[in-house]
NUKE-791746 format. One line per field, with one value per residue (C-alpha): x, y, z; residue number from 1; residue in three letters. Coordinates in steps of 0.1 Angstrom, whole numbers. Layout:
<recs>
px: [X, ...]
py: [Y, ...]
pz: [Z, ...]
num: [NUM, ...]
residu: [ALA, ...]
</recs>
This chain:
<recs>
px: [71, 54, 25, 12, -8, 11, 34, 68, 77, 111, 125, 162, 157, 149, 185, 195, 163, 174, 203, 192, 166, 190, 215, 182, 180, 217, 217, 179, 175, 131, 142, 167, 138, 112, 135, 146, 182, 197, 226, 208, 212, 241, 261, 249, 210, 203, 169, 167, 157, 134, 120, 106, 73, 57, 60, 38, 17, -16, -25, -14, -44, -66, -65, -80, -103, -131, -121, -105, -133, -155, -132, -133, -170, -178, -154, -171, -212, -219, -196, -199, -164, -129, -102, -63, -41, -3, 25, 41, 37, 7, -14, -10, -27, -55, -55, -58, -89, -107, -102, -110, -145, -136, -160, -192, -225, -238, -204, -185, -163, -127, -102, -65, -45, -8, -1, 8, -12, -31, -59, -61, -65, -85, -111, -109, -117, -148, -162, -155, -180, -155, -180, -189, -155, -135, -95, -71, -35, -12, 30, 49, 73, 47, 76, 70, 66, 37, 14, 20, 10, -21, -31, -26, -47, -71, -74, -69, -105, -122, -105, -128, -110, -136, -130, -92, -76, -39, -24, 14, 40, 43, 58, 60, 56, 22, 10, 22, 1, -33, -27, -22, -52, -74, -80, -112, -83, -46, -37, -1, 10, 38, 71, 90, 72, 88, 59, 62, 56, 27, -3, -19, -8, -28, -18, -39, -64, -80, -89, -104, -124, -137, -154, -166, -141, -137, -106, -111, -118, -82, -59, -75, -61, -29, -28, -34, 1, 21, 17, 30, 54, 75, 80, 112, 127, 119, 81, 79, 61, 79, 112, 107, 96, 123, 144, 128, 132, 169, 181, 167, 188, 219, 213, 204, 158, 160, 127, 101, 67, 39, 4, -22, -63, -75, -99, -68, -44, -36, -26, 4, 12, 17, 40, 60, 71, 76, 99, 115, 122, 136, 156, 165, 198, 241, 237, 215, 180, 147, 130, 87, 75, 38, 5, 24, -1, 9, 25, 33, 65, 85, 78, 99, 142, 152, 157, 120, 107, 70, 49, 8, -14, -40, -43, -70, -55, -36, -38, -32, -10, 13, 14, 28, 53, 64, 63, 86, 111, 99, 105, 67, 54, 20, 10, -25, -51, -88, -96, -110, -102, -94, -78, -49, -42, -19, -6, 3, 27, 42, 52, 73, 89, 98, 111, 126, 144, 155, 175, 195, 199, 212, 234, 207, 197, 159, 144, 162, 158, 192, 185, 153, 166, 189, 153, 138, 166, 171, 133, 140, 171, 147, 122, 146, 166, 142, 141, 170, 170, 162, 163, 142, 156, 148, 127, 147, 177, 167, 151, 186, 204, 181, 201, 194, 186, 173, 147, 124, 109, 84, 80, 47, 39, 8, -31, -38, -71, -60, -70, -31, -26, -43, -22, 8, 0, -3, 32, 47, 33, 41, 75, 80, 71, 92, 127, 118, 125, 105, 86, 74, 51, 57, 32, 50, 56, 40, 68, 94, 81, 82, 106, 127, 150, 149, 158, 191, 202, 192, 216, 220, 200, 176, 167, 143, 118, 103, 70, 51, 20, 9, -9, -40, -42, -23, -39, -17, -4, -12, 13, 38, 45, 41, 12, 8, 26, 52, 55, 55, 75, 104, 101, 99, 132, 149, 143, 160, 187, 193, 192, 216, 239, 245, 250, 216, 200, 176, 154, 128, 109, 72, 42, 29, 60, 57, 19, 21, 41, 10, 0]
py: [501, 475, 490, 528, 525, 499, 513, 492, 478, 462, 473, 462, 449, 486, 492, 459, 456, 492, 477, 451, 467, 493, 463, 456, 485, 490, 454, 466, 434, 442, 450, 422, 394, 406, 408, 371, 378, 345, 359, 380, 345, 322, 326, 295, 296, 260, 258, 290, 306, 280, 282, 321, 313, 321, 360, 360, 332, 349, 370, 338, 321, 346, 349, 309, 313, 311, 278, 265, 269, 251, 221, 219, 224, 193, 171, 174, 176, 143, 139, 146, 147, 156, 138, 157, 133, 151, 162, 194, 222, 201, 196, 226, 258, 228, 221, 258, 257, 225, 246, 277, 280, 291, 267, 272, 263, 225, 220, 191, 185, 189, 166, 161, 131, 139, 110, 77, 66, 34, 42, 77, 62, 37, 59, 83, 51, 40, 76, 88, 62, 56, 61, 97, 110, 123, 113, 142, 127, 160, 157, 175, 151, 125, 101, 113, 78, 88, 103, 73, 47, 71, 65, 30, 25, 48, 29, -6, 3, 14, 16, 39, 65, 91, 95, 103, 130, 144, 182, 179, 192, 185, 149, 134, 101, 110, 124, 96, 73, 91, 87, 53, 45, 73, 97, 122, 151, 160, 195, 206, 233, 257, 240, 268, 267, 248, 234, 258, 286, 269, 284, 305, 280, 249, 231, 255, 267, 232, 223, 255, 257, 220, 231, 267, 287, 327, 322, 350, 370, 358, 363, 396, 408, 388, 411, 440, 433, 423, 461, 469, 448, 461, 491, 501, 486, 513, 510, 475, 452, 419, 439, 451, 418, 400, 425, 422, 382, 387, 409, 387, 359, 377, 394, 359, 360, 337, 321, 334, 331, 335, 347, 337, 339, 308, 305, 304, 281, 260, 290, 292, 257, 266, 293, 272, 250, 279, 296, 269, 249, 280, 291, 266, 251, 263, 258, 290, 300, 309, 288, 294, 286, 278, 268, 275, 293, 326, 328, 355, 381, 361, 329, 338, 339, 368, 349, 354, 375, 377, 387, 385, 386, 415, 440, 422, 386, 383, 418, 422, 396, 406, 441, 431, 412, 443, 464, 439, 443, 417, 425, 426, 431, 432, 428, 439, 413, 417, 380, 365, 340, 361, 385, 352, 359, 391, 371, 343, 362, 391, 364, 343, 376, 384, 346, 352, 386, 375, 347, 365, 390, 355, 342, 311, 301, 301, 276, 243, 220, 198, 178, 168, 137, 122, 109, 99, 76, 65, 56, 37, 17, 5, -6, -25, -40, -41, -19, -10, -17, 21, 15, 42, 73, 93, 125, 134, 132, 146, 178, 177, 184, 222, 251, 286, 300, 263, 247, 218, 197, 172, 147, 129, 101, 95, 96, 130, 132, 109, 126, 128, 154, 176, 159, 169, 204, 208, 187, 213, 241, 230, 225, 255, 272, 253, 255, 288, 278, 277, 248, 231, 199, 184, 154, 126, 125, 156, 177, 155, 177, 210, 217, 186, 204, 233, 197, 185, 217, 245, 257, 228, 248, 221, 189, 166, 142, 119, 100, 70, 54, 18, 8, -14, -24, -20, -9, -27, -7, -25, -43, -23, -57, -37, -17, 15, 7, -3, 28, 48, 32, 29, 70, 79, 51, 69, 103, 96, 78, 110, 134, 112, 109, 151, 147, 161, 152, 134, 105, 81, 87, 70, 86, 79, 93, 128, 129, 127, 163, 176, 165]
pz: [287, 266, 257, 257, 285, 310, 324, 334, 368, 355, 390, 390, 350, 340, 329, 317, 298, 285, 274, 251, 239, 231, 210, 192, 176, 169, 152, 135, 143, 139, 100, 96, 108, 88, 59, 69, 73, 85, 98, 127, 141, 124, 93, 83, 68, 77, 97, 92, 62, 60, 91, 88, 67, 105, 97, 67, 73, 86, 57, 33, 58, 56, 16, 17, 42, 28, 11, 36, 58, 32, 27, 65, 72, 46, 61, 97, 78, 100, 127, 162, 175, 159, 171, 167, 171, 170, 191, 206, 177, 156, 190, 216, 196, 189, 227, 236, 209, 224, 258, 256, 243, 207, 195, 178, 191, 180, 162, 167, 199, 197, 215, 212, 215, 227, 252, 252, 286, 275, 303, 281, 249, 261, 276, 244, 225, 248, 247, 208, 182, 155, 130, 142, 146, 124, 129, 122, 123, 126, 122, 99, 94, 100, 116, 149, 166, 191, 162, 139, 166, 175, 140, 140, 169, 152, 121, 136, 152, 123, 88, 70, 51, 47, 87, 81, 72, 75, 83, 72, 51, 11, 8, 41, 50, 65, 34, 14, 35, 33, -2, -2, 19, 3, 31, 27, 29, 32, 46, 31, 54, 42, 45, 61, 90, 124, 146, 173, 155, 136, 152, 128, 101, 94, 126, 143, 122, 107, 135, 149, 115, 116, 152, 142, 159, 149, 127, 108, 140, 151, 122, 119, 156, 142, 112, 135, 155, 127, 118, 155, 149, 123, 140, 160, 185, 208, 196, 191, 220, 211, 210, 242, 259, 242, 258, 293, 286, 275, 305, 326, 318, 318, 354, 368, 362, 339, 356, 331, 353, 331, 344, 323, 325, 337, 303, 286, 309, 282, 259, 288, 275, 243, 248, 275, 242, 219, 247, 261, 226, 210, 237, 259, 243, 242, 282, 282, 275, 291, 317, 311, 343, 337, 357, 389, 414, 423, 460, 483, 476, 500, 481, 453, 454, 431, 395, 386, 357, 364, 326, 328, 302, 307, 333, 354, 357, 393, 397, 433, 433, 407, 426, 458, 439, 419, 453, 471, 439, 417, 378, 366, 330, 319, 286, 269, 263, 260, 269, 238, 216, 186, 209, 210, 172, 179, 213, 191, 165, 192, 212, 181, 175, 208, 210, 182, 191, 223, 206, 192, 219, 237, 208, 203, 172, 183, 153, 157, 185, 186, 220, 211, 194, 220, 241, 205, 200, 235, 234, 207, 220, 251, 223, 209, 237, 266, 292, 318, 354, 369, 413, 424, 437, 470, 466, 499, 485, 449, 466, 486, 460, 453, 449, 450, 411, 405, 394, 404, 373, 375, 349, 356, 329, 338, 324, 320, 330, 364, 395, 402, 383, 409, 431, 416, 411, 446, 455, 436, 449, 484, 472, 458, 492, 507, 486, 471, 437, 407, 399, 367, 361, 326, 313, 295, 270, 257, 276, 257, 226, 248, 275, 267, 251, 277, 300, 283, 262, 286, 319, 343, 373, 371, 391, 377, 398, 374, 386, 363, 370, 372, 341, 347, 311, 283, 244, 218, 188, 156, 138, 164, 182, 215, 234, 248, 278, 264, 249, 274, 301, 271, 273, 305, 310, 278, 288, 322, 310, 287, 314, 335, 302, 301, 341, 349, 386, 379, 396, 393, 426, 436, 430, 460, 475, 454, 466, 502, 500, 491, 524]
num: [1, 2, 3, 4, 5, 6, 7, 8, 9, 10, 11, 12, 13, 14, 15, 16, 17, 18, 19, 20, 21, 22, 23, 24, 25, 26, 27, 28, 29, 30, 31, 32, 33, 34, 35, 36, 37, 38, 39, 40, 41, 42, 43, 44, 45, 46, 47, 48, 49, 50, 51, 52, 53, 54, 55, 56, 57, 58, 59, 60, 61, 62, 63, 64, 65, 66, 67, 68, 69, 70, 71, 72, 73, 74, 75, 76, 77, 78, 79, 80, 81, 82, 83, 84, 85, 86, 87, 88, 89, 90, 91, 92, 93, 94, 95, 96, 97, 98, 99, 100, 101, 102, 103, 104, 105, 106, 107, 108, 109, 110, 111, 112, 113, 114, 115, 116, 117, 118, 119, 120, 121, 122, 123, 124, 125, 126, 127, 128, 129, 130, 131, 132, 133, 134, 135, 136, 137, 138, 139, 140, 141, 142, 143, 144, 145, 146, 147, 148, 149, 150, 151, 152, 153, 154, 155, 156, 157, 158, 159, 160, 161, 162, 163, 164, 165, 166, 167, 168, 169, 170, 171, 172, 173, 174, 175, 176, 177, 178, 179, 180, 181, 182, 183, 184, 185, 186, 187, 188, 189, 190, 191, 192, 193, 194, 195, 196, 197, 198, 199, 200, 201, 202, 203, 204, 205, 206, 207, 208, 209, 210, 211, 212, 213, 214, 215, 216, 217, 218, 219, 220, 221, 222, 223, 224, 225, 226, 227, 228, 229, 230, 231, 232, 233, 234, 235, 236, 237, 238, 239, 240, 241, 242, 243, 244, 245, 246, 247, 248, 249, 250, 251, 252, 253, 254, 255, 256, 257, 258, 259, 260, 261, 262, 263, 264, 265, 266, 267, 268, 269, 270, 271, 272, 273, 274, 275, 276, 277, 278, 279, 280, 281, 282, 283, 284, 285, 286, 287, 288, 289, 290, 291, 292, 293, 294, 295, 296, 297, 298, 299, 300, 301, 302, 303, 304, 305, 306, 307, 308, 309, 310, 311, 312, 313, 314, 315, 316, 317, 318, 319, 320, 321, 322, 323, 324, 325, 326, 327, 328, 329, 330, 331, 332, 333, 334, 335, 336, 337, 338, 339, 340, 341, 342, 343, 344, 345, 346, 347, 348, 349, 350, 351, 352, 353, 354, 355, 356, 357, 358, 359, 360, 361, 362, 363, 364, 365, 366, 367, 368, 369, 370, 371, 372, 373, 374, 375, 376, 377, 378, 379, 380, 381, 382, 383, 384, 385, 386, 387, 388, 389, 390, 391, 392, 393, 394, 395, 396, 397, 398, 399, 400, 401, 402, 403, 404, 405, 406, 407, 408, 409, 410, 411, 412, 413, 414, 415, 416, 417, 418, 419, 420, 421, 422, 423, 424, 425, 426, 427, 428, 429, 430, 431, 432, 433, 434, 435, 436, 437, 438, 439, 440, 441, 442, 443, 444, 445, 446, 447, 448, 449, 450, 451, 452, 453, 454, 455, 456, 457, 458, 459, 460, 461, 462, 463, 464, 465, 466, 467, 468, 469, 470, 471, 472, 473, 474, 475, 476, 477, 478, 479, 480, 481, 482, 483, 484, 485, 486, 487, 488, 489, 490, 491, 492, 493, 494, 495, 496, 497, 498, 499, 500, 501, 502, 503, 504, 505, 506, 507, 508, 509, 510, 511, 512, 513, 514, 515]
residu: [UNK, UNK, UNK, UNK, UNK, UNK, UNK, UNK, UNK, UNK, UNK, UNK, UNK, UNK, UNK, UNK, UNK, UNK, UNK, UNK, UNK, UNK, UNK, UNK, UNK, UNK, UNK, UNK, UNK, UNK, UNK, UNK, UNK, UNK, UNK, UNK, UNK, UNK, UNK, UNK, UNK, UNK, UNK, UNK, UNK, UNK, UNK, UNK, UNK, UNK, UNK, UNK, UNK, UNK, UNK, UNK, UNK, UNK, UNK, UNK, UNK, UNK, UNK, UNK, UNK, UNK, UNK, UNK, UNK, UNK, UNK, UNK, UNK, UNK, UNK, UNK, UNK, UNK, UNK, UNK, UNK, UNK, UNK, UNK, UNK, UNK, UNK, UNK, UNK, UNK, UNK, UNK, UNK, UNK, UNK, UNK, UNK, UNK, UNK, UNK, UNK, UNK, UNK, UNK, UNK, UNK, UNK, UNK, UNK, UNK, UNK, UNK, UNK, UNK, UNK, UNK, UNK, UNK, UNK, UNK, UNK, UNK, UNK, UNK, UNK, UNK, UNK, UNK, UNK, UNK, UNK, UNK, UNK, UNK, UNK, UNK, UNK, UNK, UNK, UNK, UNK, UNK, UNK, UNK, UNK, UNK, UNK, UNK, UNK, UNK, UNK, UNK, UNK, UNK, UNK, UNK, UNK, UNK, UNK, UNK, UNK, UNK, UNK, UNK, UNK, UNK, UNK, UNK, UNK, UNK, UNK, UNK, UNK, UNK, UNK, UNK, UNK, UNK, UNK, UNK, UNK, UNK, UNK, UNK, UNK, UNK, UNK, UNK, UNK, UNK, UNK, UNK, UNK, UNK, UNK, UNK, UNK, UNK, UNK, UNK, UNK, UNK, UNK, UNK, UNK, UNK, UNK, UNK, UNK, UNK, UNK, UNK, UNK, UNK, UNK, UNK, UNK, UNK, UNK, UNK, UNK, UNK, UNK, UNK, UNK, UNK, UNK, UNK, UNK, UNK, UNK, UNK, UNK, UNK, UNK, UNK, UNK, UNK, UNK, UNK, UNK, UNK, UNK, UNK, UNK, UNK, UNK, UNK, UNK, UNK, UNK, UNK, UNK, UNK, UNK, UNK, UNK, UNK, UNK, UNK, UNK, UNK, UNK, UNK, UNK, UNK, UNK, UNK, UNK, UNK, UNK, UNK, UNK, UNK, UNK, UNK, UNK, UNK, UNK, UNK, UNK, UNK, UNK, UNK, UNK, UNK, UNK, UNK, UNK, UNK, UNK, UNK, UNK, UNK, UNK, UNK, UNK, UNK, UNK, UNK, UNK, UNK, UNK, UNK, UNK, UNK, UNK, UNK, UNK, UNK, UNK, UNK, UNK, UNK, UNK, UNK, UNK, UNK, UNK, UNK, UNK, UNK, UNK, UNK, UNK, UNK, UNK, UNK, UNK, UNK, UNK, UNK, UNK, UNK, UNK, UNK, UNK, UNK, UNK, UNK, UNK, UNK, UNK, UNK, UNK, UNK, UNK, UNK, UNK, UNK, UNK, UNK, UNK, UNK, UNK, UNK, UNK, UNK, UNK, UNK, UNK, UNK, UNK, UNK, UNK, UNK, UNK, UNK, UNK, UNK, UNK, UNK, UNK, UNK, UNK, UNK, UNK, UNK, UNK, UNK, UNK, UNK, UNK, UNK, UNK, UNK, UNK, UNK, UNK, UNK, UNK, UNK, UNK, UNK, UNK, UNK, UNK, UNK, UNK, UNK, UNK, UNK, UNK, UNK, UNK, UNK, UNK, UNK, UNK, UNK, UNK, UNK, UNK, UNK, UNK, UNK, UNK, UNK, UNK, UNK, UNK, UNK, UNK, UNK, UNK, UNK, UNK, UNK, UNK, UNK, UNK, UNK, UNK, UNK, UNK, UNK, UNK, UNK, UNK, UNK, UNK, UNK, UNK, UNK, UNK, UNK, UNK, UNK, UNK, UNK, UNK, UNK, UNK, UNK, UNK, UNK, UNK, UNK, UNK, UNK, UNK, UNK, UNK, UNK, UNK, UNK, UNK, UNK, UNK, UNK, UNK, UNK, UNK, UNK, UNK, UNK, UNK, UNK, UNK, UNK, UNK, UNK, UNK, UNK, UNK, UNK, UNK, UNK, UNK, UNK, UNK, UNK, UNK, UNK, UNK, UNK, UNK, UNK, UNK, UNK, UNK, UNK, UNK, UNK, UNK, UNK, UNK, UNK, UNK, UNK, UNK, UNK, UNK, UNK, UNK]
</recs>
């Protein structure tokens, strides 16, 4: 079981799940990670032993609190909105906070910034006053190309410094820059941390703090689990989930279907990067299959692993499915903010462990660059000729044990989202395979490497609006649009380059399934 009081419904996972929970424990491989033994995952230490700072970095947080919380609180005296601008790792725990009703009363609203839509930016930029928002640029590399133009847009607009600040690592470029231009504050986050696993580090927490959130509320029910955590395989929630998540790649249920509380939907975003980034690479890994609508038993082939966050959320649902022979777990969850703190660090460990119950090494992400630099080759050389493919013939080519991806670059906050939601639910009744809807190019920092470096089960329908203006990208000698069509064109040449199928298919075409 994972918890005391829940009990299991592995159903044909009990004994594989047995299994590796069982190699766990013979490699004491709970001991070995929070003794940061590289070599539970490769002999070789490289983005690795500095990429285990995630472990200990909630009670490092919690001993500046109270600081941190000051420094924060001045910063955002006279604004009315905070603005995260970041990718991936530095802008989903903030998204999850801007959603989720964490903040405080009369503090400041929280938005995030992780696309490149010019009709998205532009209607951020018509709704935020400069002067009364405060710009958070968050990278820890601060060379990721979508953050950097964000800030240039940002400061083209209004170049006042004490309405900037920075969360990165120690000497980055970012940091250098804030400098330079005297931001009111740079946030040095622990080096040997990777974004993903940045949550409860300053990536998450700044921007909780600057809107009131109960941080100290939330590191506490971290602190909490980390004492669960260190505790025998046999004991220990995230080693049995890991070895739930673990078994069920190796019999075939490598379809992870997360269920999560609709007050926390974007929470299941965040974990769809942590799981799919860390383990989606060697031709292996584990598919998250988020935001996809629970169906009826009969919906489903057999390569799902269905895991729900509290005992309430879908319950009847997820009943049925474990009665017709689905593989079911439910994990503990009271439903508050805070209560996302413990979440937050058993699910890195359990990532974590079932990397190397899979032979991944779970803290690198090596395909990630291929769509970086084919978006830059477009940029540079103008963009390919791409003929548009036939959703007929795309969904044609759908295989038992796959899955169906759709990359949408369009404006988030366009009614087609909805749209596209229910396309894939429609599709997934009608192939029987798992479904997943990615927003570009924020998926390009989340499941993109699931995409190229992950098995080859799946199929890819890639969808990208019309622009109706463009928002130029200061001294960048290109907008917006630009931008973005030069991604969604090098992330598809990318797939087709490690022999994915994949295919640039009309919106209008993808919509009408929806009927």
């Amino acid at each position: 079981m994972i918890s005391d009081d829940i009990p299991e419904r592995l159903g044909p996972l009990t004994q594989p799940a047995a299994a590796a929970l069982a190699e766990l424990d013979e490699r004491d491989a709970v001991a070995r990670t929070w003794s940061a033994d590289h070599t539970l995952w490769r002999d070789d230490p490289t983005e690795i032993a500095d990429r285990l700072g995630w472990l200990t970095v909630a009670p490092d947080m919690a001993a500046q609190l109270d600081t941190l919380a000051a420094r924060c609180a001045g910063l955002v005296a006279d604004v009315d909105h905070v603005l995260v601008a970041g990718m991936g790792g530095s802008s989903l725990f903030p998204e999850v906070v801007a959603r989720s009703g964490a903040a405080a009363p009369g503090a400041p609203a929280l938005h995030v910034l992780d696309t490149t839509d010019p009709a998205a930016i532009a209607r951020l930029g018509a709704e935020l006053p400069p002067e009364r928002t405060l710009h958070v640029t968050s990278s820890k590399s601060g060379s990721t190309l979508e953050t950097r133009s964000h800030l240039a847009w940002a400061w083209g607009r209004h170049p006042d410094p004490s309405r900037f600040a920075v969360i990165t690592d120690p000497g980055s470029e970012l940091a250098a820059l804030a400098a330079d231009r005297g931001f009111a504050a740079t946030f040095e986050n622990p080096p040997d941390i990777g974004g993903r696993y940045s949550a409860l580090s300053l990536f998450g927490l700044v921007p909780a703090l600057m809107v009131g959130a109960d941080v100290r509320a939330l590191l506490a029910s971290a602190a909490t689990m980390s004492d669960r955590l260190r505790s025998s395989a046999a004991a220990n929630p995230a080693a049995r989930l890991a070895a739930a998540m673990a078994a069920g790649v190796r019999e075939g249920r490598d379809k992870l279907t997360l269920v999560v509380p609709a007050e926390h939907a974007t929470f299941g975003l965040w974990l769809e990067q942590l799981i799919a980034e860390s383990t989606g690479k060697d031709g292996t890994g584990v598919v998250p299959v988020v935001g996809e609508a629970l169906g009826a038993p009969d919906a489903y082939g057999d390569d799902r692993l269905f895991v729900a966050l509290g005992d309430e959320t879908e319950a009847a649902a997820l009943d049925a499915l474990a009665s017709a022979g689905h593989p079911v777990v439910v994990l503990p969850f009271a439903g508050a903010f805070a209560d996302l703190g413990a979440q937050v660090l058993l699910w890195e460990l359990a990532t974590a462990l079932a990397g190397a119950l899979l032979g991944i090494q779970p803290f690198d992400q090596p395909d990630v660059a291929a769509a970086k630099a084919a978006t830059a080759s477009v940029l540079d050389q103008g963009r390919p000729s791409i003929e548009p493919a036939s959703l007929d013939d795309l969904l044609a080519q759908v295989e038992p044990g796959d899955y169906l991806a759709i990359q949408a670059f369009v404006d988030p906050g366009s009614p087609a989202v909805a749209g596209i939601e229910r396309a894939r639910v429609a599709l997934r009744d009608r192939l029987r395979v798992a479904t997943t809807v990615g927003l570009g190019p924020r998926f390009l920092h989340s499941t993109g490497q699931l995409h190229k470096g992950g098995p080859a089960t799946g199929v890819f329908v890639q969808v990208v609006g019309d622009d109706a203006a463009d928002v130029p990208i200061p001294d960048a000698g290109y907008g917006f649009s630009t931008l973005i069509h030069a991604q969604a064109d090098g992330d598809l040449l990318t797939l087709r380059d490690r022999e994915r199928r994949a295919g640039r298919v009309p919106l209008a075409e993808l919509l009408e399934v929806a009927g």
